[in-house]
ROTOR-753058 format. One line per field, with one value per residue (C-alpha): residue number from 1; x negated, y, z; residue in three letters. Coordinates in Angstrom, 3 decimals. Layout:
<guros>
resi: c(NUM;...)
c1: c(X;...)
c2: c(Y;...)
c3: c(Z;...)
resn: c(ALA;...)
</guros>
This chain:
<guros>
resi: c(1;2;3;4;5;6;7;8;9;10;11;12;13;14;15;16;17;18;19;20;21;22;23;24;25;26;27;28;29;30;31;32;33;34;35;36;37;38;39;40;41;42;43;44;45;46;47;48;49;50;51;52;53;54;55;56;57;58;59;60;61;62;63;64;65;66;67;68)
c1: c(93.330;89.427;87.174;87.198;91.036;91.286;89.178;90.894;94.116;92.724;90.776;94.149;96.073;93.268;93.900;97.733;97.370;94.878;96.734;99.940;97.946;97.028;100.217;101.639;98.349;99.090;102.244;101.611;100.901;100.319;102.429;105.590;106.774;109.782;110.397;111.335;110.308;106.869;106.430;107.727;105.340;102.047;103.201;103.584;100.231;98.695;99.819;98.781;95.174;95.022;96.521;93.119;90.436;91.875;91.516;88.276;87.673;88.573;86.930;83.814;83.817;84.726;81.458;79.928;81.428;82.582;85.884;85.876)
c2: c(91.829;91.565;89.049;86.914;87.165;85.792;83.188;82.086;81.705;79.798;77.568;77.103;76.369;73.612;71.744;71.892;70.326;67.752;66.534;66.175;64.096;61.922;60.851;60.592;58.362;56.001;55.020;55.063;51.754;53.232;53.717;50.535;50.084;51.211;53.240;56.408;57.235;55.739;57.968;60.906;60.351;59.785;63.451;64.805;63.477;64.372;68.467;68.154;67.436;70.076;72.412;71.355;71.105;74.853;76.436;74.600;77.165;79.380;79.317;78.603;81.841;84.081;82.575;83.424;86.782;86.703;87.744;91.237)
c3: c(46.875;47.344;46.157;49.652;50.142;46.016;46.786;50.034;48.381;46.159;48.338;49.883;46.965;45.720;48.986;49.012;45.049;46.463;49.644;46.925;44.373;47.128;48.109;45.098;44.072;46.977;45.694;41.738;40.151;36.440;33.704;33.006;29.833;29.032;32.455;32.770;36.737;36.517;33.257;35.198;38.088;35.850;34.232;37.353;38.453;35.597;36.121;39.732;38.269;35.840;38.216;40.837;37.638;36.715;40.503;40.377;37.222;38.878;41.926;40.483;38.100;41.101;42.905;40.390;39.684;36.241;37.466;39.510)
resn: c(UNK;UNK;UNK;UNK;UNK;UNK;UNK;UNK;UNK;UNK;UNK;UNK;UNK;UNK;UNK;UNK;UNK;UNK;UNK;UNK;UNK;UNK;UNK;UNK;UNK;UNK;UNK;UNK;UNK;UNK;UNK;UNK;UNK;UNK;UNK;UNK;UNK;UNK;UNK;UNK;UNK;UNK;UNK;UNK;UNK;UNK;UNK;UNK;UNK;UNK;UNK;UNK;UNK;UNK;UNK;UNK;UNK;UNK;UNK;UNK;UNK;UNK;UNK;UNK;UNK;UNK;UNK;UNK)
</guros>
């Protein structure tokens, strides 16, 4: 897989994520006390983010090069 095809993919990826942590956003009110669902949608938010800030890494190094 080439540079351009790598960096596609990952484009791709980064917008799937973001379209997911929108609509889960819409609908999440923060964190209850004492609830189990709201805690399990804030964790699930909170992986969709990471997932996006680390294909931001990512993308960002291949721009750059520093992966080849």
């Amino acid at each position: 897989m080439d540079k351009k095809q790598k960096l596609d993919e990952l484009q791709e990826k980064r917008a799937k994520y973001a379209a997911d942590l929108a609509e889960k956003m819409k609908y999440f009110h923060g964190v209850r006390h004492e609830n189990s669902l709201s805690e399990l949608k804030y964790t699930q938010i909170m992986v969709l983010r990471d997932m996006i800030r680390g294909l931001e890494k990512e993308i960002g190094d291949l721009k750059r090069g520093v992966h080849d």
